[in-house]
Backbone and ligand atoms as CSV (ligand in chain L), in Angstrom:
chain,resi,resn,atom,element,x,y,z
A,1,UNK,N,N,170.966,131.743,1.812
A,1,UNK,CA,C,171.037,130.531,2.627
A,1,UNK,C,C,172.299,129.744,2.290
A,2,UNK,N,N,172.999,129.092,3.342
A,2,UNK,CA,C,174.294,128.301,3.042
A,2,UNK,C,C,173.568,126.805,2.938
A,3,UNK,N,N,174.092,126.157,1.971
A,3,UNK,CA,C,173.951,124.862,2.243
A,3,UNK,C,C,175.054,124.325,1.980
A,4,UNK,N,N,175.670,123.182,2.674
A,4,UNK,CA,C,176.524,122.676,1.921
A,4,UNK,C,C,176.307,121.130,1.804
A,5,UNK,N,N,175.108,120.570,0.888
A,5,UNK,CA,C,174.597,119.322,0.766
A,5,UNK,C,C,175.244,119.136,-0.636
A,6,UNK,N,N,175.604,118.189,-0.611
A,6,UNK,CA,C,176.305,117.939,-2.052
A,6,UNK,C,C,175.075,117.203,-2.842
A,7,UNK,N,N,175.272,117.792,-4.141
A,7,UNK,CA,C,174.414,116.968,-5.247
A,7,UNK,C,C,173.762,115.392,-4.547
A,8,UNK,N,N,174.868,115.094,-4.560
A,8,UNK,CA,C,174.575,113.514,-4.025
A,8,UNK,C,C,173.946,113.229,-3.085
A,9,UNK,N,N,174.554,113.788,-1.920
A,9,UNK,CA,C,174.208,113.379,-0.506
A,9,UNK,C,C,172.466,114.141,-0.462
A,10,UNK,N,N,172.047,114.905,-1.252
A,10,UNK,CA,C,170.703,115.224,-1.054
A,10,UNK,C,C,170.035,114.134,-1.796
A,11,UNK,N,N,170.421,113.311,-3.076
A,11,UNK,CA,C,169.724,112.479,-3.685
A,11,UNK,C,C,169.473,111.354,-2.502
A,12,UNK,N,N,170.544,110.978,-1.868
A,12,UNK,CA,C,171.142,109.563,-0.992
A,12,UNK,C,C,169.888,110.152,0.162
A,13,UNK,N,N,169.520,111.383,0.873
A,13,UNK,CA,C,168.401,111.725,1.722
A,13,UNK,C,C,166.842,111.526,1.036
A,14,UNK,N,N,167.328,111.277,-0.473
A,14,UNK,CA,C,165.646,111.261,-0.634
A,14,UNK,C,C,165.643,109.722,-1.070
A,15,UNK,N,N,166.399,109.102,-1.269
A,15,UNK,CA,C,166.688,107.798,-1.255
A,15,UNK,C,C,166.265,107.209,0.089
A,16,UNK,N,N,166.814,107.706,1.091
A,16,UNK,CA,C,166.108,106.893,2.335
A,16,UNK,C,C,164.917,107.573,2.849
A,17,UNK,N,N,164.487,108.319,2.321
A,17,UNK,CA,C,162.780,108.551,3.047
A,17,UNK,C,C,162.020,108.125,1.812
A,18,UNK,N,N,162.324,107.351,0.507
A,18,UNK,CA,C,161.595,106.698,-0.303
A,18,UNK,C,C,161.740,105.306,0.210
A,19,UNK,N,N,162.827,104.788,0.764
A,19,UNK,CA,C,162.846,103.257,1.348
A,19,UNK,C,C,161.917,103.308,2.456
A,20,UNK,N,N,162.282,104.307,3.414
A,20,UNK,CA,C,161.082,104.105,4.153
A,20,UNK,C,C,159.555,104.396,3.671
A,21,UNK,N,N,159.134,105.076,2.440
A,21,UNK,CA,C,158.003,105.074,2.160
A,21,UNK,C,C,157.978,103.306,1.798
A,22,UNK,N,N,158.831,102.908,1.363
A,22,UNK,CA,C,158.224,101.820,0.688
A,22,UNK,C,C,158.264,100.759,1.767
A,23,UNK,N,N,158.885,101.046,2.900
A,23,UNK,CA,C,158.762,99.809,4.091
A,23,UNK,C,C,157.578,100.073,4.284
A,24,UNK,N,N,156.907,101.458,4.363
A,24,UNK,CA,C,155.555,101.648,5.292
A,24,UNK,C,C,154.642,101.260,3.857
A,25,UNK,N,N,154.811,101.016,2.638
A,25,UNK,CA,C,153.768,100.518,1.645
A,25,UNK,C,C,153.791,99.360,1.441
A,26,UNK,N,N,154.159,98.467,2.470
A,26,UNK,CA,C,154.130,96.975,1.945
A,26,UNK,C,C,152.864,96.487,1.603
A,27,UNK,N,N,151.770,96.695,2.017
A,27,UNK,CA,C,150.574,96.523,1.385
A,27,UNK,C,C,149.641,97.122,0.414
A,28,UNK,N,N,150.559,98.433,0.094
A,28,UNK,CA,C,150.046,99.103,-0.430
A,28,UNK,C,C,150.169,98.744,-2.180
A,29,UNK,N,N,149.827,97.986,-2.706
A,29,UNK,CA,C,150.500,97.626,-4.130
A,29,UNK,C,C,150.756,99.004,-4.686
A,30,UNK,N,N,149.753,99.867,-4.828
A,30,UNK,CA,C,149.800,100.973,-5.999
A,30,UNK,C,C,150.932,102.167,-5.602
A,31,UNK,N,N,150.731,102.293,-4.430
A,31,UNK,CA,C,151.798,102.888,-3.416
A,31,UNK,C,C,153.272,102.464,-3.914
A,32,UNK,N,N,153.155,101.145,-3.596
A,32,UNK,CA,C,154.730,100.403,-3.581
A,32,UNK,C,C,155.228,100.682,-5.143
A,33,UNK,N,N,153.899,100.345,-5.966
A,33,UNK,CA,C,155.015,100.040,-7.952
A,33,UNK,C,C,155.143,101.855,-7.837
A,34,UNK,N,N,154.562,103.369,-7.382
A,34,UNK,CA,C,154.916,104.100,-7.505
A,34,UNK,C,C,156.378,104.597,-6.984
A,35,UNK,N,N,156.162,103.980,-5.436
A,35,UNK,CA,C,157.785,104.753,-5.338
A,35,UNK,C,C,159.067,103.388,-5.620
A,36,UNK,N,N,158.611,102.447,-5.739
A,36,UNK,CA,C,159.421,101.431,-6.528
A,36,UNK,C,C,160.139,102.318,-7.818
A,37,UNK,N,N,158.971,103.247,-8.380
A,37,UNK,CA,C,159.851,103.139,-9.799
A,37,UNK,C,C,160.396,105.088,-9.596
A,38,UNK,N,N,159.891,105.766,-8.581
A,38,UNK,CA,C,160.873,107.090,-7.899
A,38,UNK,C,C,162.417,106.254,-7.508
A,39,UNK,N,N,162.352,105.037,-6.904
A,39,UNK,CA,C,163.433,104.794,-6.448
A,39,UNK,C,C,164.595,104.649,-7.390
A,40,UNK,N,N,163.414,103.699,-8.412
A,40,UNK,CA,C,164.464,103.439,-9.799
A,40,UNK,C,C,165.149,104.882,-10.164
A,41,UNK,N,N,164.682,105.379,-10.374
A,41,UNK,CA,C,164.895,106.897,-11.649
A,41,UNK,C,C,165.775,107.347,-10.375
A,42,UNK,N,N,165.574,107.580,-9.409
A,42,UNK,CA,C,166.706,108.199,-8.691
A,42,UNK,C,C,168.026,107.463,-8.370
A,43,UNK,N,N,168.187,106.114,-9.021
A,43,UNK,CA,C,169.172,105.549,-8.421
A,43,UNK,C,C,169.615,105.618,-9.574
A,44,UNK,N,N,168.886,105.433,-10.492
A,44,UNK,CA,C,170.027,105.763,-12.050
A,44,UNK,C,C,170.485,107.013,-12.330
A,45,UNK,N,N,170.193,108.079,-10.835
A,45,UNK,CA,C,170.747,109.385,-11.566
A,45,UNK,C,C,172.436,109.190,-10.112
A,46,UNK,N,N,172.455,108.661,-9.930
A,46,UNK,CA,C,173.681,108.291,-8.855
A,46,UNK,C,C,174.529,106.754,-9.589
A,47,UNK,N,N,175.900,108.295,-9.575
A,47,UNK,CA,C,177.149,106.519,-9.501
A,47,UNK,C,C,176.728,105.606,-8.756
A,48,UNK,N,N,177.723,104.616,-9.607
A,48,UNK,CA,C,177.590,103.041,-8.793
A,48,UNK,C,C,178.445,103.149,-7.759
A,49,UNK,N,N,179.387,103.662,-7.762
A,49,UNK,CA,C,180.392,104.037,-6.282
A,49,UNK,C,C,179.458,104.231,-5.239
A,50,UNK,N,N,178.516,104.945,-5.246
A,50,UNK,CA,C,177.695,105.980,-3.857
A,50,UNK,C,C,176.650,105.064,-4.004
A,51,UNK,N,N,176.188,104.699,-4.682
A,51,UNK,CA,C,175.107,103.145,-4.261
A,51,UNK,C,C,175.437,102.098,-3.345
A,52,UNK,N,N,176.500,101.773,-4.465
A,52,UNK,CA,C,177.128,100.741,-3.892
A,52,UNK,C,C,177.338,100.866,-2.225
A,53,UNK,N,N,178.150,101.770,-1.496
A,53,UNK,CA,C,178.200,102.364,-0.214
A,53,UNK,C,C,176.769,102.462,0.662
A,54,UNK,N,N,175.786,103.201,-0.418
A,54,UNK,CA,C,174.499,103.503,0.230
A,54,UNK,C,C,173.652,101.889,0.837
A,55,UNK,N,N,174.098,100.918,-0.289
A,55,UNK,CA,C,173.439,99.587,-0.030
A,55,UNK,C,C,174.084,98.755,0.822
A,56,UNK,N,N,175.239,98.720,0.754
A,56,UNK,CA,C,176.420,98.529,2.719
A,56,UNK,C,C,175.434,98.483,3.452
A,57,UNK,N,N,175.499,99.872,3.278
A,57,UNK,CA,C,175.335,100.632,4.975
A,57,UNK,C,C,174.072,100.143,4.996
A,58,UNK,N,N,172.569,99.813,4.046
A,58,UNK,CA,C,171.638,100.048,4.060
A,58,UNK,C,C,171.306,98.447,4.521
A,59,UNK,N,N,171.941,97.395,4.071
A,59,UNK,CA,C,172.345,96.031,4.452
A,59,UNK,C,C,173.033,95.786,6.276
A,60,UNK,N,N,173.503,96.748,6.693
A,60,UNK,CA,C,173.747,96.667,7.861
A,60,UNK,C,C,173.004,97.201,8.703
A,61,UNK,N,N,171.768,97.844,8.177
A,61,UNK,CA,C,171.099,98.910,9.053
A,61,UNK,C,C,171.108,100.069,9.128
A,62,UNK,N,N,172.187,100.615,8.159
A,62,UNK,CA,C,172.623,102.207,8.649
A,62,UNK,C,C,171.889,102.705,7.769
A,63,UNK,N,N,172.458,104.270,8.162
A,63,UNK,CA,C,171.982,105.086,6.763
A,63,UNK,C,C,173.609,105.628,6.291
A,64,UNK,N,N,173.472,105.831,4.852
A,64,UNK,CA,C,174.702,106.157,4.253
A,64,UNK,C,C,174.746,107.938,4.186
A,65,UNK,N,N,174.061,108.400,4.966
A,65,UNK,CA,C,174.934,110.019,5.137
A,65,UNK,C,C,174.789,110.604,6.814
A,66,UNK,N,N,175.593,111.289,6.822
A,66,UNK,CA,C,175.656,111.492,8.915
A,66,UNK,C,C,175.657,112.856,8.844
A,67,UNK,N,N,174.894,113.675,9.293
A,67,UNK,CA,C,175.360,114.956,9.292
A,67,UNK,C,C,176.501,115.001,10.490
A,68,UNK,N,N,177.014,116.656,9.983
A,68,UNK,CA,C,178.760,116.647,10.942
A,68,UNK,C,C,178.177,118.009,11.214
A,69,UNK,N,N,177.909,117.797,12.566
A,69,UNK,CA,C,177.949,119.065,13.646
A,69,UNK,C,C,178.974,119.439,14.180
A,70,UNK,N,N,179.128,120.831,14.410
A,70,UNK,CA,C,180.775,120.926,14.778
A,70,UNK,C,C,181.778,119.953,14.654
A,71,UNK,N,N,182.089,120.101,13.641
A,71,UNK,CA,C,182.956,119.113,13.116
A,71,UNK,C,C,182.945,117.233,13.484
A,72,UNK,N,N,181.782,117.062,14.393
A,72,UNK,CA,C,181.840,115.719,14.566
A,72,UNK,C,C,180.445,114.717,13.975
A,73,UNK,N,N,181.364,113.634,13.473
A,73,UNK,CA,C,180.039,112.810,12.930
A,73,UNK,C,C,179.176,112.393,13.423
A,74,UNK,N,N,177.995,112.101,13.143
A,74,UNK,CA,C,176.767,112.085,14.081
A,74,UNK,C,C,176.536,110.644,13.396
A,75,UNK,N,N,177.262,109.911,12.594
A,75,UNK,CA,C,176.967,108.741,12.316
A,75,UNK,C,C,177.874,107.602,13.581
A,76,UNK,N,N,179.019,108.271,13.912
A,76,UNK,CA,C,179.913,107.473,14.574
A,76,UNK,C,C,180.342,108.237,16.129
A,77,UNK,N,N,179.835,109.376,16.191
A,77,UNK,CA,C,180.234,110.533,17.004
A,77,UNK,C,C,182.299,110.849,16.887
A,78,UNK,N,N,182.505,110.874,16.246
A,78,UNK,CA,C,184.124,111.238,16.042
A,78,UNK,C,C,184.163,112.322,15.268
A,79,UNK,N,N,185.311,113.210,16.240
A,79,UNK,CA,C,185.492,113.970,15.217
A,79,UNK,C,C,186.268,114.218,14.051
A,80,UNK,N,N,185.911,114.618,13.014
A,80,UNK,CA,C,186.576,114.460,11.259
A,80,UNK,C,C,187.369,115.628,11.140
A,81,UNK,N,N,188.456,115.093,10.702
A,81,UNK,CA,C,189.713,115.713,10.184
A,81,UNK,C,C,189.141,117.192,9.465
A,82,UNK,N,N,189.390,118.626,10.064
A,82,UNK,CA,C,189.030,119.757,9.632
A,82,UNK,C,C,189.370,119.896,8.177
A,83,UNK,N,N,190.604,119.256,7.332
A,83,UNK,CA,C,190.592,119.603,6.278
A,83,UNK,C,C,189.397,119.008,5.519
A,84,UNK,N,N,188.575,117.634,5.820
A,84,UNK,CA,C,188.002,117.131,5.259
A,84,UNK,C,C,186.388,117.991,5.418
A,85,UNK,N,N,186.211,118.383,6.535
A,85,UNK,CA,C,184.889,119.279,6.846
A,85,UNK,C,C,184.856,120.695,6.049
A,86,UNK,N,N,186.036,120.927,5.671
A,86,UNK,CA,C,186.282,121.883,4.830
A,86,UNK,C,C,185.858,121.790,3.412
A,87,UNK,N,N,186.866,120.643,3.267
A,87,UNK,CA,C,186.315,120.187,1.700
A,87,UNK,C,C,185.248,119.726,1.422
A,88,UNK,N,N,184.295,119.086,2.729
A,88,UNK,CA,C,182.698,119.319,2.441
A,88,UNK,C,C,182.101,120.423,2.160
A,89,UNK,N,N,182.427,121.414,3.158
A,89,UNK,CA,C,181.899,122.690,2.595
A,89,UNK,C,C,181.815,123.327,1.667
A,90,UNK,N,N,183.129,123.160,1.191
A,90,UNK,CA,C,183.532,123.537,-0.466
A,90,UNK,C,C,182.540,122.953,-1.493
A,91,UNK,N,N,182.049,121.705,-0.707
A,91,UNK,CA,C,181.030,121.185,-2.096
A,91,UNK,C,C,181.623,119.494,-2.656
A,92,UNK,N,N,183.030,119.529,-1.648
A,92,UNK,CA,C,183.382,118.159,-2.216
A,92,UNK,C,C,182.745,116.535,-1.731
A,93,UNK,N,N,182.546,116.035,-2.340
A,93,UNK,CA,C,181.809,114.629,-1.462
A,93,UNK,C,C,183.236,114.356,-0.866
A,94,UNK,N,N,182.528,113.754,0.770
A,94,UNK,CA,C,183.495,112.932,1.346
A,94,UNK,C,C,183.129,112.090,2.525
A,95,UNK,N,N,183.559,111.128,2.400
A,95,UNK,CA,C,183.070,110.029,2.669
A,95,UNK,C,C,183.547,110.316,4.912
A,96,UNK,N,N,182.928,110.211,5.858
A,96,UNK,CA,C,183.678,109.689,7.148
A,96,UNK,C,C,184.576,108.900,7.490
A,97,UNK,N,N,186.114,109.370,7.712
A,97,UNK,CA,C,186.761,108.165,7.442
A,97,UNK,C,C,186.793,107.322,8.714
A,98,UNK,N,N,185.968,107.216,9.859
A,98,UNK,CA,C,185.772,105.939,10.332
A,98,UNK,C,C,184.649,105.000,10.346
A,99,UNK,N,N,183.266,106.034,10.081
A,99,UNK,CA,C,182.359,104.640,9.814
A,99,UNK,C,C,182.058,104.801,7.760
A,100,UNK,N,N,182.510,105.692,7.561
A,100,UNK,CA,C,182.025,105.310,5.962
A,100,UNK,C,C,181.040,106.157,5.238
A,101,UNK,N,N,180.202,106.575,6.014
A,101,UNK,CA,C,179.023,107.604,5.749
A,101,UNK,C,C,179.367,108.850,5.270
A,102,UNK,N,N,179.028,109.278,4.442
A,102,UNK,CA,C,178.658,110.220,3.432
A,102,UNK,C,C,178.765,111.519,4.695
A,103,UNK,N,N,179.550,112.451,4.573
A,103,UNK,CA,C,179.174,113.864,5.124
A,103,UNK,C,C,178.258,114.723,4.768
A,104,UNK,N,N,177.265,115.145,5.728
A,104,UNK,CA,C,176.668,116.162,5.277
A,104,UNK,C,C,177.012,117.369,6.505
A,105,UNK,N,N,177.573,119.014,5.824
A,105,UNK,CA,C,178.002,119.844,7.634
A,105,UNK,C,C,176.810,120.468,7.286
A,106,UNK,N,N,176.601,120.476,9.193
A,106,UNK,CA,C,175.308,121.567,9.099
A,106,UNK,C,C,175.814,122.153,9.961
A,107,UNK,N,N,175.625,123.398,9.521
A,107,UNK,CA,C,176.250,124.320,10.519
A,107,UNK,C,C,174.845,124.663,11.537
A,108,UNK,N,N,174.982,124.914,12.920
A,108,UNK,CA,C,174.219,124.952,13.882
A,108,UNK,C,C,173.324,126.911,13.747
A,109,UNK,N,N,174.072,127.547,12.843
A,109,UNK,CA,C,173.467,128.676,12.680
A,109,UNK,C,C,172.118,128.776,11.587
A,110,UNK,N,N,172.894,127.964,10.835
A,110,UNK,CA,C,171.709,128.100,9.554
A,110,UNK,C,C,170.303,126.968,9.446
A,111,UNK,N,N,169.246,127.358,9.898
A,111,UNK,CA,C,168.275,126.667,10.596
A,111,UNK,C,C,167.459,126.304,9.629
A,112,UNK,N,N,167.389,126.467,8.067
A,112,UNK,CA,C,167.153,125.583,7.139
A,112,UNK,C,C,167.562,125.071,6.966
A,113,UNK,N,N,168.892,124.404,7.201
A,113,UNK,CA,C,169.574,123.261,6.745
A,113,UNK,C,C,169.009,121.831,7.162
A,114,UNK,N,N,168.205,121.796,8.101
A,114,UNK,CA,C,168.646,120.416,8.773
A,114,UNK,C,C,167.316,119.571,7.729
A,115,UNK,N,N,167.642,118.401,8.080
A,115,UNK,CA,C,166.868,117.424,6.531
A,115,UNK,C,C,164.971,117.182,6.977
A,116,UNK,N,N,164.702,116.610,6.409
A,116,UNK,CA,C,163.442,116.896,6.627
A,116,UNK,C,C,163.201,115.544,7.662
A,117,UNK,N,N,161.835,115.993,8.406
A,117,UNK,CA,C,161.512,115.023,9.609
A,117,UNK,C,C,162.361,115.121,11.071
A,118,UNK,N,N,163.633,115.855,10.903
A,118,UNK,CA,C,164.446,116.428,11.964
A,118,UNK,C,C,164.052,117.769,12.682
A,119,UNK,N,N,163.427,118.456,12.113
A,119,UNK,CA,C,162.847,119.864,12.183
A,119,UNK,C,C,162.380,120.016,13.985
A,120,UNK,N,N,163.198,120.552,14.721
A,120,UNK,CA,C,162.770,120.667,16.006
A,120,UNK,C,C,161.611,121.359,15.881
A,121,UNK,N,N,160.520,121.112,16.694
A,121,UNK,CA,C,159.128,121.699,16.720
A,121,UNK,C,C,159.393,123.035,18.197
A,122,UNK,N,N,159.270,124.287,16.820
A,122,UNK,CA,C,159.036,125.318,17.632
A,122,UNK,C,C,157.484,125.896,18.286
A,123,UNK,N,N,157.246,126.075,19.870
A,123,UNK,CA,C,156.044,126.624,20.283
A,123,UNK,C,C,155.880,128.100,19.436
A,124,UNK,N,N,155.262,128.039,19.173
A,124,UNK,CA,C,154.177,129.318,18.382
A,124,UNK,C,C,153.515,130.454,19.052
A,125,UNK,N,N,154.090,131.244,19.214
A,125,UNK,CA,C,153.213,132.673,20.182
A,125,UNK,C,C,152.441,133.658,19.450
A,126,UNK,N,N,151.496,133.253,19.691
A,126,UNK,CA,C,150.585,134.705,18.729
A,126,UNK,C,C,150.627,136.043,19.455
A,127,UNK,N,N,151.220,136.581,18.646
A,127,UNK,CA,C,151.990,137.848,19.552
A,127,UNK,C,C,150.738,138.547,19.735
A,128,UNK,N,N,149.598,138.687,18.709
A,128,UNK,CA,C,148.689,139.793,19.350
A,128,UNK,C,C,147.508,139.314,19.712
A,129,UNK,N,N,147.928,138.083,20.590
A,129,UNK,CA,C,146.762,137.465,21.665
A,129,UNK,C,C,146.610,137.951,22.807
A,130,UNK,N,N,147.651,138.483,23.310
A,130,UNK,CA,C,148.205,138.795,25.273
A,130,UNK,C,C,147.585,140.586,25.051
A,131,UNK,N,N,148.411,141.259,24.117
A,131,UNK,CA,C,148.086,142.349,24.249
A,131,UNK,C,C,146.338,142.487,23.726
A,132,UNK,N,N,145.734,141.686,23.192
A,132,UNK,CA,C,144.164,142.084,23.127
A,132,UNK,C,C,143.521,141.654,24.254
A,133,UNK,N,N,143.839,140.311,25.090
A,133,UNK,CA,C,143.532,140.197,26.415
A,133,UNK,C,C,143.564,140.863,27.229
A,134,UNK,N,N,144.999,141.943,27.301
A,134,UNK,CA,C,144.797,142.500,28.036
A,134,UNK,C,C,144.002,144.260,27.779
A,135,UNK,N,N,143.886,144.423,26.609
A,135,UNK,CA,C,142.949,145.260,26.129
A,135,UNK,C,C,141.596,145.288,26.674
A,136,UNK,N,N,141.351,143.915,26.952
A,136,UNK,CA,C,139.744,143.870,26.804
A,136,UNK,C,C,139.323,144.139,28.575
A,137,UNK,N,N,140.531,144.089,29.462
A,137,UNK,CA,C,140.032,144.447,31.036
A,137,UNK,C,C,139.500,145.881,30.821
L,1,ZN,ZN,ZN,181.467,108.810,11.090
Protein backbone atom coordinates (compact mmCIF):
# COMPACT_ATOMS: atom_id res chain seq x y z
CA UNK A 1 0.00 0.00 0.00
CA UNK A 2 1.33 3.65 -0.81
CA UNK A 3 0.70 6.13 1.66
CA UNK A 4 2.07 9.23 1.69
CA UNK A 5 0.63 10.71 5.16
CA UNK A 6 3.33 12.18 6.98
CA UNK A 7 3.95 11.31 10.67
CA UNK A 8 2.28 14.48 11.46
CA UNK A 9 -0.40 15.12 9.23
CA UNK A 10 -1.91 11.62 10.45
CA UNK A 11 -1.53 12.81 14.17
CA UNK A 12 -3.20 16.51 13.03
CA UNK A 13 -6.32 13.83 11.41
CA UNK A 14 -6.72 12.26 14.68
CA UNK A 15 -6.53 15.53 16.34
CA UNK A 16 -9.61 16.70 14.56
CA UNK A 17 -11.91 13.71 14.89
CA UNK A 18 -10.94 13.91 18.78
CA UNK A 19 -12.16 17.74 18.72
CA UNK A 20 -15.03 16.67 17.20
CA UNK A 21 -15.51 13.83 19.66
CA UNK A 22 -15.25 16.31 22.22
CA UNK A 23 -17.74 18.94 20.57
CA UNK A 24 -20.24 15.97 20.40
CA UNK A 25 -19.28 15.20 24.44
CA UNK A 26 -20.21 18.36 25.82
CA UNK A 27 -22.37 16.71 28.23
CA UNK A 28 -20.79 13.94 28.48
CA UNK A 29 -18.37 14.64 31.60
CA UNK A 30 -16.66 11.14 31.58
CA UNK A 31 -16.54 11.16 27.80
CA UNK A 32 -15.11 14.73 27.69
CA UNK A 33 -12.04 14.29 30.81
CA UNK A 34 -11.30 10.99 28.50
CA UNK A 35 -10.65 12.44 25.21
CA UNK A 36 -9.63 15.79 26.90
CA UNK A 37 -6.65 13.95 28.13
CA UNK A 38 -6.17 11.64 24.29
CA UNK A 39 -6.04 15.19 23.14
CA UNK A 40 -3.43 16.17 25.66
CA UNK A 41 -0.93 13.18 25.01
CA UNK A 42 -1.35 13.69 21.37
CA UNK A 43 -0.58 17.23 21.27
CA UNK A 44 2.52 16.77 23.29
CA UNK A 45 3.67 14.28 20.77
CA UNK A 46 3.53 17.30 17.94
CA UNK A 47 5.84 20.47 17.54
CA UNK A 48 4.71 23.71 18.57
CA UNK A 49 5.19 24.90 14.90
CA UNK A 50 2.23 22.36 13.56
CA UNK A 51 -0.03 23.23 16.57
CA UNK A 52 0.44 26.35 16.51
CA UNK A 53 -0.89 26.35 12.56
CA UNK A 54 -3.40 23.53 13.53
CA UNK A 55 -5.01 26.12 16.22
CA UNK A 56 -5.14 29.14 13.32
CA UNK A 57 -6.84 27.30 11.22
CA UNK A 58 -8.89 25.62 14.01
CA UNK A 59 -9.78 29.37 15.40
CA UNK A 60 -10.97 30.30 11.97
CA UNK A 61 -12.97 27.29 11.33
CA UNK A 62 -10.75 25.31 9.20
CA UNK A 63 -9.12 22.22 9.40
CA UNK A 64 -5.27 22.28 9.27
CA UNK A 65 -4.66 19.42 6.59
CA UNK A 66 -6.33 19.37 2.82
CA UNK A 67 -5.84 16.45 0.97
CA UNK A 68 -4.19 17.22 -2.75
CA UNK A 69 -5.92 15.36 -5.46
CA UNK A 70 -4.26 15.57 -8.61
CA UNK A 71 -2.14 17.88 -7.63
CA UNK A 72 -4.81 20.37 -6.38
CA UNK A 73 -5.72 21.46 -2.86
CA UNK A 74 -8.93 20.54 -1.67
CA UNK A 75 -8.50 23.03 1.15
CA UNK A 76 -8.38 26.10 -1.28
CA UNK A 77 -8.98 24.26 -4.69
CA UNK A 78 -5.48 25.56 -6.32
CA UNK A 79 -3.25 23.88 -7.79
CA UNK A 80 0.32 23.25 -5.80
CA UNK A 81 3.52 23.68 -7.24
CA UNK A 82 4.54 19.88 -8.54
CA UNK A 83 7.84 20.16 -6.89
CA UNK A 84 6.10 20.59 -3.63
CA UNK A 85 3.49 17.49 -4.26
CA UNK A 86 6.51 15.69 -4.85
CA UNK A 87 8.20 16.45 -1.81
CA UNK A 88 5.00 15.39 -0.08
CA UNK A 89 5.27 12.23 -1.49
CA UNK A 90 8.70 11.78 -0.58
CA UNK A 91 7.46 12.03 3.01
CA UNK A 92 8.31 15.75 3.43
CA UNK A 93 5.77 17.96 5.47
CA UNK A 94 4.54 20.83 3.50
CA UNK A 95 2.56 23.25 4.24
CA UNK A 96 -0.16 24.77 0.95
CA UNK A 97 1.32 27.73 -0.04
CA UNK A 98 -1.93 29.62 -0.46
CA UNK A 99 -4.25 28.76 2.27
CA UNK A 100 -1.68 27.24 4.81
CA UNK A 101 -2.95 23.71 5.32
CA UNK A 102 -0.91 20.90 5.82
CA UNK A 103 -0.71 18.53 2.54
CA UNK A 104 -1.90 15.34 2.53
CA UNK A 105 -1.58 13.51 -1.65
CA UNK A 106 -3.94 10.96 -2.19
CA UNK A 107 -3.51 9.50 -5.05
CA UNK A 108 -7.01 8.58 -6.72
CA UNK A 109 -5.69 4.88 -7.37
CA UNK A 110 -4.92 3.77 -3.99
CA UNK A 111 -8.35 3.33 -2.28
CA UNK A 112 -7.06 2.91 1.26
CA UNK A 113 -5.78 6.03 1.49
CA UNK A 114 -8.57 8.28 1.95
CA UNK A 115 -9.07 9.33 5.93
CA UNK A 116 -11.61 7.95 7.85
CA UNK A 117 -15.47 9.07 7.65
CA UNK A 118 -14.69 9.96 3.82
CA UNK A 119 -14.99 6.34 2.74
CA UNK A 120 -17.42 6.42 -0.32
CA UNK A 121 -20.10 3.77 0.49
CA UNK A 122 -19.79 0.94 -1.93
CA UNK A 123 -23.27 -1.18 -2.95
CA UNK A 124 -22.52 -4.78 -2.03
CA UNK A 125 -23.48 -7.68 -4.50
CA UNK A 126 -23.73 -11.04 -3.18
CA UNK A 127 -22.47 -12.70 -6.04
CA UNK A 128 -24.05 -16.10 -5.22
CA UNK A 129 -27.57 -14.75 -4.71
CA UNK A 130 -28.68 -14.33 -8.65
CA UNK A 131 -27.09 -17.52 -9.65
CA UNK A 132 -29.07 -19.62 -6.76
CA UNK A 133 -32.25 -17.74 -7.81
CA UNK A 134 -31.86 -18.62 -10.74
CA UNK A 135 -31.07 -22.26 -9.86
CA UNK A 136 -34.09 -22.70 -8.03
CA UNK A 137 -36.61 -22.15 -11.44
ZN1 LIG B 1 -4.59 25.12 -0.27
Amino acid sequence: MKSHTHDFVGRLLELHSLEERLARALRNRNERTKVEALLESLRASLPVGVLTVHDQMKTRGKRSVAEVRHGVCSGCHLELAIGNVNEVKAGILRRCGNCGRFSLVVEETVANDSPPGQRPAKPRRKAGEKAAAKGAR
